[in-house]
C-alpha positions as CSV (number, residue, x, y, z in Angstrom):
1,X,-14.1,-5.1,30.3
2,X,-16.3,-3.0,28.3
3,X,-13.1,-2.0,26.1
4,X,-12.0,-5.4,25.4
5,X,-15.8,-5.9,23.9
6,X,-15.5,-2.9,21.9
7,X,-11.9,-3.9,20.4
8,X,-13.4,-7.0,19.5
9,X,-16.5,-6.2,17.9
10,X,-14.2,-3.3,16.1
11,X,-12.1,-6.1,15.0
12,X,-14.5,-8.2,13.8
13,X,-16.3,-5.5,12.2
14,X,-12.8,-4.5,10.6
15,X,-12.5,-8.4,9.2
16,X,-16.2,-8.1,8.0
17,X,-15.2,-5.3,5.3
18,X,-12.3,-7.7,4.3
19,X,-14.5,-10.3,4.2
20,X,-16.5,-7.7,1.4
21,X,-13.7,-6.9,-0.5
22,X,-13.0,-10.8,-1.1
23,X,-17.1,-10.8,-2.4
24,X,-16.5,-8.0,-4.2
25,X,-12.9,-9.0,-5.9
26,X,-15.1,-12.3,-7.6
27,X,-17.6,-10.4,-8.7
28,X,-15.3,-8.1,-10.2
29,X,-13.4,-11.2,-11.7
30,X,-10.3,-10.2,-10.1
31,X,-9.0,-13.2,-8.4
32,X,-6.0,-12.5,-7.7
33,X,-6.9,-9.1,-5.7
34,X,-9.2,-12.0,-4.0
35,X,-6.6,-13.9,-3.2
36,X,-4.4,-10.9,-2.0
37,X,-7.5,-10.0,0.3
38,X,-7.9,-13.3,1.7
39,X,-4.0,-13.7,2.6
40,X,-4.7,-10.2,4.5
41,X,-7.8,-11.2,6.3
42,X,-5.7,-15.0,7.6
43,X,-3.0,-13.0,8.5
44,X,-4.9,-10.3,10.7
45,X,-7.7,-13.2,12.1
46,X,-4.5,-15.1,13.4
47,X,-2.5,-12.1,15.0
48,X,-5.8,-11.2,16.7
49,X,-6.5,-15.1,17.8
50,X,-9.5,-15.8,15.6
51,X,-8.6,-19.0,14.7
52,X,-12.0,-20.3,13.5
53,X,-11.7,-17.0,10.9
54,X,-8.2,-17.9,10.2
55,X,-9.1,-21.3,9.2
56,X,-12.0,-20.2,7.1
57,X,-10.0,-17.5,5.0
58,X,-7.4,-20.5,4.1
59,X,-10.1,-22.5,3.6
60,X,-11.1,-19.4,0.8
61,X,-7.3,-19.3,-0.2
62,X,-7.5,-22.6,-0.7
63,X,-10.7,-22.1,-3.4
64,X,-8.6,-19.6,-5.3
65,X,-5.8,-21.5,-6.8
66,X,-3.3,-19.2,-8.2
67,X,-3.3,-19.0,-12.2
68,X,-7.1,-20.3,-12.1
69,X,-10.7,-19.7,-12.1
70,X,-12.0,-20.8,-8.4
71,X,-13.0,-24.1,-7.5
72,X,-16.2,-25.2,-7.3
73,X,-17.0,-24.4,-3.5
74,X,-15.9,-20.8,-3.1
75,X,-19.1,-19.7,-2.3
76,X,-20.1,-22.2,0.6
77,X,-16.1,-21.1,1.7
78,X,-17.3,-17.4,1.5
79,X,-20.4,-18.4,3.8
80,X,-18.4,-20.0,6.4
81,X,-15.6,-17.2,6.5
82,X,-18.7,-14.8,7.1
83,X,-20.1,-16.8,9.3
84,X,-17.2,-17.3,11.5
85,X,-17.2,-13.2,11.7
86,X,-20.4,-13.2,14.1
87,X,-19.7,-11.5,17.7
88,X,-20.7,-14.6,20.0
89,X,-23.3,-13.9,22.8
């Protein structure tokens, strides 16, 4: 049991730098590298059944609009993907 705790606060600790390098991608004003970061995060929260962080990284996908500057509500997007990423008591 005490494995299966460590893999998941590994993995959520894993999704947390992704999470970062989304941040850090706007700052930079590189949304597509953003973008590309989000996809990645969706992807790995769903293969590891975090659905409530999958949901929230399309929810960010869905802020940054291919071709685009992102839409007003990318930050309160950012704030739910991190705070989906907590490790539940």
């Amino acid at each position: 049991m005490a494995t299966l705790d460590q893999d998941i606060l590994l993995s959520r600790a894993r999704l947390a730098l992704d999470a970062t390098a989304i941040g850090q991608a706007m700052l930079e004003g590189d949304h597509d590298e953003a973008r590309f970061r989000a996809h990645l995060l969706r992807t790995d929260a769903a293969d590891l059944g975090f659905d409530d962080t999958a949901h929230a990284a399309l929810r960010v996908i869905a802020h940054l609009p291919p071709g685009e500057a992102p839409k007003v509500g990318i930050g309160r997007a950012m704030l739910h993907l991190t705070d989906t990423l907590h490790i539940p008591d």
